[in-house]
N, C-alpha and C positions, 0 to 999 in steps of 0.2 A: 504494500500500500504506500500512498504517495504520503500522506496524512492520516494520521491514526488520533484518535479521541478515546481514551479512555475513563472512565467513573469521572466525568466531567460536570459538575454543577454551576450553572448561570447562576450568578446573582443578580437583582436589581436592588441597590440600593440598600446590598448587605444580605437580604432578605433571598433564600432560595427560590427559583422560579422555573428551573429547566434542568433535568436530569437525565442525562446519555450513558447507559454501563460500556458501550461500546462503538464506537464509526469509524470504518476505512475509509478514506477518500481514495480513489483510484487516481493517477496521471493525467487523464484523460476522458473526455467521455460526459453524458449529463447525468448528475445527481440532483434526484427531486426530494423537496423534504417538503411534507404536506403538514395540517394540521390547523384547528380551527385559532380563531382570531385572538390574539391574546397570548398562544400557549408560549413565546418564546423563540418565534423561528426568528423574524428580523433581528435580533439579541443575538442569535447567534451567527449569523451571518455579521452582526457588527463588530463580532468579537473575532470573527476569522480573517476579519478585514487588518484589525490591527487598527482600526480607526479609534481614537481617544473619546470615550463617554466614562464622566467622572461618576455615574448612578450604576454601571455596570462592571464588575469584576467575576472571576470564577476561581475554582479550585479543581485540584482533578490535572489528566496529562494532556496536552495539546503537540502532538509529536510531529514534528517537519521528519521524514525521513530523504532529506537532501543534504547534500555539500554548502550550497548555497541558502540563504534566503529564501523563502519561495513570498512571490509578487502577488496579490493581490487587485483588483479591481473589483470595485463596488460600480453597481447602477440600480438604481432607485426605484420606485416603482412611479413617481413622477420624473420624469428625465429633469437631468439637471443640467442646463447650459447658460454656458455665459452669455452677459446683455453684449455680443459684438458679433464678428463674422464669423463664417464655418471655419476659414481658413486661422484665424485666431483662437478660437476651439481647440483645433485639432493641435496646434502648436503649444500650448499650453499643455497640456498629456505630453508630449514630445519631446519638448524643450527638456527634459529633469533626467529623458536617458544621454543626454549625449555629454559625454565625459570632459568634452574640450568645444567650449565656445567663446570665439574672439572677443575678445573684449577691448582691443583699439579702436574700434568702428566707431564711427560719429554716431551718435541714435538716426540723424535720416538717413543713413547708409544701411542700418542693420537691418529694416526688415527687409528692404530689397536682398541684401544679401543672403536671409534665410531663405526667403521664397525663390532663389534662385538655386541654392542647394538641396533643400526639404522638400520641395514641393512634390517630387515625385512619392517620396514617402509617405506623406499626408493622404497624397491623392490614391496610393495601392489601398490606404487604412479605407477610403471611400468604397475602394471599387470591393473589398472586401467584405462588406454590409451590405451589398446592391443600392447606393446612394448615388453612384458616378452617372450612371445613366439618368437618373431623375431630374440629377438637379445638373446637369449639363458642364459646357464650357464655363459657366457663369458662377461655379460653387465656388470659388473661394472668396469672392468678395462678398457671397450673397450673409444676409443674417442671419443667425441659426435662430432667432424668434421668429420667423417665417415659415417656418418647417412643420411641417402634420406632428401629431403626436409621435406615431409609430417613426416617423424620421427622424425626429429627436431621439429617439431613444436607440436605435440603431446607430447616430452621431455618437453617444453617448457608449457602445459598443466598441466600437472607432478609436474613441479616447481612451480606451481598456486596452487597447491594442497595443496603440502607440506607446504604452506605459508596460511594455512587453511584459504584460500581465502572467506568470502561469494560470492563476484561477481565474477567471469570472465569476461572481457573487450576483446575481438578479435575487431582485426581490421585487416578484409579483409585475416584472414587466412588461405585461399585456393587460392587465387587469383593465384599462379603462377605456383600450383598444378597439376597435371596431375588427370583425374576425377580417379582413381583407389585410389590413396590419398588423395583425397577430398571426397570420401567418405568411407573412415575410420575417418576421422576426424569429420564425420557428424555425423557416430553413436555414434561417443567420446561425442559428443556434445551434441546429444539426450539423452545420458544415464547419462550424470551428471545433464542436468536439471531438473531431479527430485528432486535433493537435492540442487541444488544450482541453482542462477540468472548467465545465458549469457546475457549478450550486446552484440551484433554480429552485425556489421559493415558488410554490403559485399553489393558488385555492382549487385549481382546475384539474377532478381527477381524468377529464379525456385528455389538457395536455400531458399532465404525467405518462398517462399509459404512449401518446405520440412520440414524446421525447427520449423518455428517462433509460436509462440502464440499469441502473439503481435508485433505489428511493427508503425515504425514515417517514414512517408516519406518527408526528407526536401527538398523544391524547391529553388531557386532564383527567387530574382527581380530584374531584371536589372537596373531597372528606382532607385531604393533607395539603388541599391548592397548589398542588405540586404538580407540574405536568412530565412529560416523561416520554422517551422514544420508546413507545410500544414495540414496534416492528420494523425489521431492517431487513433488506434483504435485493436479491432480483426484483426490481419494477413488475416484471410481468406476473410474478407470485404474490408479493406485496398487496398491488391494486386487485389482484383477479382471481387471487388462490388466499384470503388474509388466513392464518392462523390463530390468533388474537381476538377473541369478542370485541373487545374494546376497538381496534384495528377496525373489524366488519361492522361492526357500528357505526363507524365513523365515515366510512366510504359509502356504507348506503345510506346515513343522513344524505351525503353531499348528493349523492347520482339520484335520490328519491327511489 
């Protein structure tokens, strides 16, 4: 396994709130972790990010099994972009891998001179979302507050790229989608997992079953308000085969 999670407990705010006795993260591939509102998943997705929340700690093992770091990218489940151009977007994410950048350049010389070296860069992170074609010759000066939802959030894709992310962290990023954009985003999805790990957060047991390789479905207990990774396993068991009442519960609430 790429990442391993062992007797791992979320806090909020000191307070237990999410309990995992065990999760492999594989290399590669989409990992879906389901579970009703509240139980805990965006928490953990914020803590796998590494992103700083002063209300959130845990205890328990969070194992990198790499040499290096491994990189994260977060995307939201409302897309988050800056008030400027695509082209300033995507340089932002970009700008923080590149080890050696000139710093004699007059400021009006430098962006010319990014966009004269970068640009190709920028624009593969485009063509690898299916953005390049939509938004034409004209994407880089255009605004990214212009852009449909599901285009934002694909830019947003983009910017994980460019941040030569190992994981992808979504959370719930089609949720407010219209399906013609949520599924561009699905095959955004499917065709990076081959080289890279999704963690993909979504309420949706059909995307699960479309997507996932693997999936955690966490439940609640009322009686300890403690919630919990009932079941881990193959997606196609998980969703279709659960062994867990609580598990089957919990899928046929959602599917009715």
């Amino acid at each position: 396994m790429f990442i391993q999670l062992n007797n791992l407990t979320v806090h909020i705010n000191r307070l237990p709130m999410l309990t995992i006795d065990q999760m492999g993260l594989p290399p590669s591939g989409i990992y879906a972790i389901l579970g009703p509102s509240g139980c805990g998943k965006s928490s953990l997705l914020t803590l796998l990010s590494g992103l700083h929340d002063p209300a959130l700690s845990y205890s328990g093992d969070l194992i990198e099994h790499t040499h290096t770091p491994v990189r994260y990218a977060m995307v939201w489940q409302k897309p988050t972009v800056f008030p400027c151009s695509i082209f300033d977007n995507l340089w932002v994410a970009y700008r923080s891998t590149l080890t050696a950048q000139p710093n004699r350049l007059h400021p009006s010389n430098w962006s010319r001179f990014i966009k004269r070296q970068h640009r190709g860069s920028l624009y593969r992170a485009l063509e690898t979302v299916g953005l390049d074609q939509e938004l034409g010759h004209g994407w880089a000066e255009r605004h990214a507050d212009t852009l449909s939802g599901g285009q934002k959030q694909r830019l947003c894709i983009a910017m994980g790229l460019l941040k030569q992310a190992d994981v992808l962290l979504l959370d719930e990023p089609t949720s407010s989608l219209d399906p013609i954009a949520t599924q561009k985003i699905e095959e955004t999805l499917r065709a990076l997992s081959k080289k890279h790990l999704i963690v993909l957060v979504t309420h949706s047991i059909g995307q699960a079953k479309r997507l996932a390789d693997l999936a955690t479905v966490i439940c609640h207990c009322t009686e300890r308000n403690l919630s919990y990774a009932c079941e881990t396993g193959l997606a196609s068991d998980v969703l279709n085969r659960p062994k867990t009442l609580s598990c089957k519960a919990f899928i046929e609430a959602e599917t009715g």
